[in-house]
C-alpha positions, 0 to 999 in steps of 0.5 A: 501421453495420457489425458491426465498427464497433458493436463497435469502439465498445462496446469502447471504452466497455466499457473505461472501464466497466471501469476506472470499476468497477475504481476503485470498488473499487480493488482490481483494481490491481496493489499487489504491485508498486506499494508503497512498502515500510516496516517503520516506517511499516507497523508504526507505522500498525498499532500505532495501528490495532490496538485497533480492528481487534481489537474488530471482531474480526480476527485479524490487520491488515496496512496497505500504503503505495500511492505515490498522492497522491490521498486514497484507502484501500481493502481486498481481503481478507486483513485488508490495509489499503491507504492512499494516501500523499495520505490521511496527507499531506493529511489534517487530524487523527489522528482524520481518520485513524484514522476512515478506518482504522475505516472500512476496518477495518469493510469486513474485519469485515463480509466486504464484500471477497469480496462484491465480488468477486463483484459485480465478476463478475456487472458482468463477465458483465452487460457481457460478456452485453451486448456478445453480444447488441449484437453479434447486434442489429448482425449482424441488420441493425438499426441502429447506435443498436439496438446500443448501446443495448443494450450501454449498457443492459446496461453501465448496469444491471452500474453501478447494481447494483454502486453499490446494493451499494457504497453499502450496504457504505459505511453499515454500513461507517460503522456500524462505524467509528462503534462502533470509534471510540467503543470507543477513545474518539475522536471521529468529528469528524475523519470529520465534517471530511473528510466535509464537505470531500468532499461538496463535490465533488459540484458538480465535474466528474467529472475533478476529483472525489477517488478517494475520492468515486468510490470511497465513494458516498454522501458527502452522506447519510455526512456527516450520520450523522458530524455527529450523532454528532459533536454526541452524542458530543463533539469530543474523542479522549481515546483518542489519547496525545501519543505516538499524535500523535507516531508519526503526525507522524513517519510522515507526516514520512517519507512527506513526505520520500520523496514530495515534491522534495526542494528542498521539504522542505529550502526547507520547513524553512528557512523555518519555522526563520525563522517563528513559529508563530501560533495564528492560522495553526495552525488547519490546520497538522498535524501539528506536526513536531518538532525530530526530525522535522524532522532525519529530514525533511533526512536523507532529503531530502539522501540522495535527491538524493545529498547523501550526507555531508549525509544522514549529518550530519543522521541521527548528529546524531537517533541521539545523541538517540534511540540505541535507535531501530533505524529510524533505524539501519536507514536509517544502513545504506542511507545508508552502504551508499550511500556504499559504507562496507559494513562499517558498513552491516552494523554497523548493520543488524545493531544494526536488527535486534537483538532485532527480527523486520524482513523488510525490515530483513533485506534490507538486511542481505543487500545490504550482505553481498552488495555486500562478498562482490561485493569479495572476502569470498566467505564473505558470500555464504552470509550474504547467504543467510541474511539473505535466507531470513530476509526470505523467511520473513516476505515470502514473496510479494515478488518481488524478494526471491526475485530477490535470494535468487535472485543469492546462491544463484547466487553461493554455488554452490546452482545448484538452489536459485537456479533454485527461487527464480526458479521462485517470483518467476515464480509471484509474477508470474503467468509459469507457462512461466518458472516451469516452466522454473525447477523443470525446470532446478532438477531437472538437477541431480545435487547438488540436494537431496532437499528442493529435489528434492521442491519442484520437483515440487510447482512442476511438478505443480501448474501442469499 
């Protein structure tokens, strides 16, 4: 076998390493732009999280939605909770739930993220390391079976030592889950169920197990350690409140609502409307969505498949019932300013935000005075400004917050400081050539501002 050959198919296998290890650690994705971004859904996931996040001792939590209907969580640093839509869609309890956001919450106390990290190098240099010296075996003149046996060797030991680590970090991630959930007064059953149901794809072919198994070594061994402490400490979770239920069925209703088709959710609705509930058949149906539910359910739905009337219908309807709710409000705003209504989008995005810190919120708010400044009302620009730079504040690193800061500046005649916030959304997306071309083009300018003057040189200083 020649040289190129060998290491045509190394790389090959090298590649698929590298994937396996990267969704072991599900963290060398790209989450920044594959989010599905919600102030509701975050903050309601953070508030129910939060007792426990601060008995471990962070000080702070953040919980990130990623749109993936495999049952997965995972963490990266930075006190960042990332939740896959399957895990709250397919999950059986709140204390299902929760015992995994213990569980990741545990992974942050323990600085188990920064830890692999560097496993992740040390894989990368071992297989890198291998590949060198398969590629010298080859060039020797040995054969082709020599080669890959030692990059293979070199990919399988990178392999071992990274799944002895994950496993070590799953037990003590466990240990802490178990003490979080006990400190809250929830039962470790729900961990227990879960455990159960994925121990069982140990008999599957690796193309039908979950992403969690792969990802969280060790399912048979963790499942024992939560049925004993199920046995120990009860079945109960007098720690979850009727309205921490409520609040979780609500976040799943509108994840359901925004995920599935929506024929679905509507087919789905009506033909519970015209069944009773049994408590023979109830066994597995969580959560109980409410009346309420239901109605923010068809909202969405309707609104998705541009039903926009309907969707309007079926959110006044919930607003006469829960009139202080600003999430509620907030998505009245992006039903109106669909329906090109803008001035009551504003109206209501302004009530959202009434006594209420919502970056995302705010970025509505500067659509909707962007689109009407689009028709004629040139002073909105500057609002749409001001709504935007309010967003910035609390989401500095999103991209597409800098593009659409960027298209009000324009339009308010701030050319410089345009040309800044595209030098950041090139920043947010790794493009150093655009980004320097951005505070090169910002300082052109003879207005431009001491402020922003200063800030383009900071951008071109540090990326020589």
């Amino acid at each position: 076998m020649k040289f190129f050959d060998i290491f045509s198919l190394f790389s090959a296998f090298f590649v698929r390493g590298i994937l396996a290890l990267c969704v072991l650690l599900a963290g060398l994705m790209p989450v920044q732009a594959g989010l599905i971004r919600d102030t509701e859904i975050e903050r309601g996931l953070e508030a129910l999280a939060w007792p426990m996040a601060e008995e471990a001792g962070l000080s702070s939590l953040r919980i990130r939605i990623v749109p993936d209907d495999s049952y997965n969580a995972f963490v990266i640093g930075g006190n960042t909770v990332y939740v896959h839509t399957g895990l709250l869609t397919k999950a059986r309890s709140a204390p299902e739930i929760l015992g995994v956001l213990a569980h990741e919450i545990g992974h942050l106390a323990a600085g188990h993220a920064p830890r692999r990290s560097e496993a992740i190098k040390d894989a990368n240099l071992t297989t890198t390391l291998a590949t060198l010296a398969a590629a010298a075996v080859a060039a020797s003149g040995a054969s082709g079976d020599a080669a890959m046996g030692v990059a293979l060797g070199g990919f399988d030991r990178a392999n071992r030592n990274y799944l002895a680590l994950s496993r070590q970090d799953e037990s003590v991630a466990d240990e802490w889950a178990l003490r979080l959930l006990a400190g809250q007064e929830i039962s470790s059953a729900g961990m227990a169920d879960f455990m159960r149901r994925i121990a069982g794809e140990r008999a599957l072919p690796e193309t039908r197990q979950s992403d969690y198994y792969r990802s969280h070594p060790g399912a048979g061994a963790r499942l024992l350690v939560f049925e004993d402490h199920a046995r120990k400490h009860g079945q109960d979770s007098p720690g979850i409140s009727e309205a921490d239920e409520a609040l979780l069925a609500r976040i799943i209703a509108k994840i359901k609502a925004f995920t599935e088709a929506p024929m679905q959710t509507i087919g789905e609705i009506e033909r519970a409307q015209n069944t009773t509930r049994t408590d023979a058949t109830s066994a597995h149906d969580w959560p109980h969505f409410s009346d309420n539910d239901n109605l923010y359910r068809l909202s969405i739905a309707h609104y998705r498949r541009g039903a926009l009337p309907r969707a309007m219908d079926f959110i006044t309807q919930l607003q006469a019932r829960e009139p202080s709710d600003q999430y509620l409000q907030e998505f009245a705003g992006d039903i109106l300013l669909s329906m090109n209504k803008i001035d009551e989008a504003i109206a209501s995005y302004e009530q959202a935000l009434a006594g209420h810190e919502a970056p995302l919120i705010e970025f509505g708010l500067g659509r909707a005075y962007l689109a009407r400044a689009d028709q004629g009302a040139a002073a909105d620009y500057q609002n749409a400004v001001n709504a935007f730079s309010r967003a910035v504040k609390g989401e500095a690193r999103w991209p597409g917050l800098q593009r659409q800061l960027a298209i009000a500046l324009g339009r308010n005649g701030q050319l410089a400081e345009a040309d800044l916030a595209l030098a950041n959304e090139a920043l947010l997306l790794r493009d150093t050539a655009r980004a320097k071309q951005m505070a090169k083009r910002a300082l052109s300018y003879d207005d431009i501002s001491k402020e922003s003057r200063n800030y383009a040189n900071d951008i071109l200083f540090s990326l020589q």
